[in-house]
DODOLO-305767 format. One record per residue: residue in one letter; x negated, y, z negated of N, C-alpha, C, O, CB in turn; residue number from 1. Coordinates in steps of 0.2 Angstrom, whole numbers. Glycine has a CB too. Layout:
DODOLO-305767
{node 'A', {X, Y, Z}, {X, Y, Z}, {X, Y, Z}, {X, Y, Z}, {X, Y, Z}, NUM}
...
//
This chain:
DODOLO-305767
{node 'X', {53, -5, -32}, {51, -1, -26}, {49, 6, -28}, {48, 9, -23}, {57, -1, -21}, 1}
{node 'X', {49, 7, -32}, {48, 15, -37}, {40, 15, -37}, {37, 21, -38}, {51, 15, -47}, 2}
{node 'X', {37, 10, -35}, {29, 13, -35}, {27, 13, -25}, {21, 13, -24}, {23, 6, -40}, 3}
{node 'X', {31, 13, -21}, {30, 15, -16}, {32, 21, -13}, {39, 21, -12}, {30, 10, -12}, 4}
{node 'X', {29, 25, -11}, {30, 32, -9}, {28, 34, -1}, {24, 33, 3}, {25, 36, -14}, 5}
{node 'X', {34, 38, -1}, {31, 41, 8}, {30, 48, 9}, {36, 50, 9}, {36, 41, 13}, 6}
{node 'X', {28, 51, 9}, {24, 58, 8}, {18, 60, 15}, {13, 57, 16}, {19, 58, -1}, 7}
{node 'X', {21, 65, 19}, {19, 67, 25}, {10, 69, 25}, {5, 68, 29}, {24, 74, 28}, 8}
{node 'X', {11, 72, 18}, {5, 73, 15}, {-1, 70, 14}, {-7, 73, 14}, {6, 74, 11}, 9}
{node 'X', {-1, 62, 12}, {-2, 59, 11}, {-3, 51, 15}, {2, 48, 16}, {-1, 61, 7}, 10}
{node 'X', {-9, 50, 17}, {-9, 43, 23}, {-6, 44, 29}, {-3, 39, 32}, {-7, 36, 19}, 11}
{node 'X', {-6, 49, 30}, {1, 52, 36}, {7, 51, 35}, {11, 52, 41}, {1, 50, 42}, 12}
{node 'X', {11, 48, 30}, {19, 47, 28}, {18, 41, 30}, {24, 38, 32}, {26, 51, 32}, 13}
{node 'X', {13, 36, 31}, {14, 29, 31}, {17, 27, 23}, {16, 31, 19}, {7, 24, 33}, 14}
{node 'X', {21, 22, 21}, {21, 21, 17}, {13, 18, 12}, {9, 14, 13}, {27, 18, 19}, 15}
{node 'X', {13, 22, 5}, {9, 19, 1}, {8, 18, -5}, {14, 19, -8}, {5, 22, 2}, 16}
{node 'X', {3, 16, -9}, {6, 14, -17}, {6, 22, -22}, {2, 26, -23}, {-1, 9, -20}, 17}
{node 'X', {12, 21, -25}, {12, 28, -27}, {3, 31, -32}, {-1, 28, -36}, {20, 28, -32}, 18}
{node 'X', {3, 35, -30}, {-2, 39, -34}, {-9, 36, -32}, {-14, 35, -36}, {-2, 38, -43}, 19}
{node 'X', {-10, 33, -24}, {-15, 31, -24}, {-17, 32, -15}, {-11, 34, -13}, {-14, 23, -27}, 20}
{node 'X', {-21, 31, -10}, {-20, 29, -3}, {-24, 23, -3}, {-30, 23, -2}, {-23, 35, 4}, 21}
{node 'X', {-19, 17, -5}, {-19, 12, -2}, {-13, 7, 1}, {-9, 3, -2}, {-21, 11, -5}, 22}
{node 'X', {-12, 8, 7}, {-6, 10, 14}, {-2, 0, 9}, {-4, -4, 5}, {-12, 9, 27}, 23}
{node 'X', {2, 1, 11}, {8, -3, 10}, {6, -9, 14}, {10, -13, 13}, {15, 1, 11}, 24}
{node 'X', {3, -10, 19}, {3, -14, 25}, {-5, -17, 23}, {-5, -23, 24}, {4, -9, 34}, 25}
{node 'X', {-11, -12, 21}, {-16, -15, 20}, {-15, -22, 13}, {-18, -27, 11}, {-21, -9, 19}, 26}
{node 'X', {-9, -19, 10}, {-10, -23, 5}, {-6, -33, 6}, {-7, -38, 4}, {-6, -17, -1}, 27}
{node 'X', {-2, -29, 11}, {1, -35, 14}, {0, -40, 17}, {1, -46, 16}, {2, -33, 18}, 28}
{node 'X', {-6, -35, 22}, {-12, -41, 27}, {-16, -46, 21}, {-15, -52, 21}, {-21, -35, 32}, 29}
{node 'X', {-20, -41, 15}, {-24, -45, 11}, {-19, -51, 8}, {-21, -56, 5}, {-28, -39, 5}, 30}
{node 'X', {-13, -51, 8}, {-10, -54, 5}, {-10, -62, 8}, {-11, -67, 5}, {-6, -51, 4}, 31}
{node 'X', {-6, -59, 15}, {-7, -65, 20}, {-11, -67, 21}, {-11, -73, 23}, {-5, -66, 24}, 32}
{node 'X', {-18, -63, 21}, {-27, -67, 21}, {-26, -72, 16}, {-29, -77, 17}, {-35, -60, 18}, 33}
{node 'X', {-22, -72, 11}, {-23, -76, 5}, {-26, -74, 0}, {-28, -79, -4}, {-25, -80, 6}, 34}
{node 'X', {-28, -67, -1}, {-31, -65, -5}, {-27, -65, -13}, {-22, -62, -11}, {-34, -58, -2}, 35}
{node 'X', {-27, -66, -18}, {-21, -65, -25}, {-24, -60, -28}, {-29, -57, -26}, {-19, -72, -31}, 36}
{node 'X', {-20, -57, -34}, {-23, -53, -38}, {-26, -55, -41}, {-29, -50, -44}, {-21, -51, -42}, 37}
{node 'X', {-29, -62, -45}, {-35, -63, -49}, {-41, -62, -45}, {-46, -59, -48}, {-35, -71, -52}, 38}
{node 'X', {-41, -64, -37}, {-47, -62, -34}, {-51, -57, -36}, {-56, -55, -33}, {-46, -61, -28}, 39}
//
């Protein structure tokens, strides 16, 4: 859990991947789309 960060600064304190704004929830959805990491 050390690469998700919350920071007011950044994506508005939604939770996101550290060192990045890609939101914790978008990564989620693509998941349950069925999307994997080899895609």
């Amino acid at each position: 859990m050390n690469r998700i960060t919350v920071d007011i600064e950044q994506c508005g304190g939604r939770p996101c991947v550290r060192g990045m704004r890609i939101l914790v929830t978008d990564v989620l959805d693509l998941y349950s789309a069925g999307l994997t990491a080899s895609a």
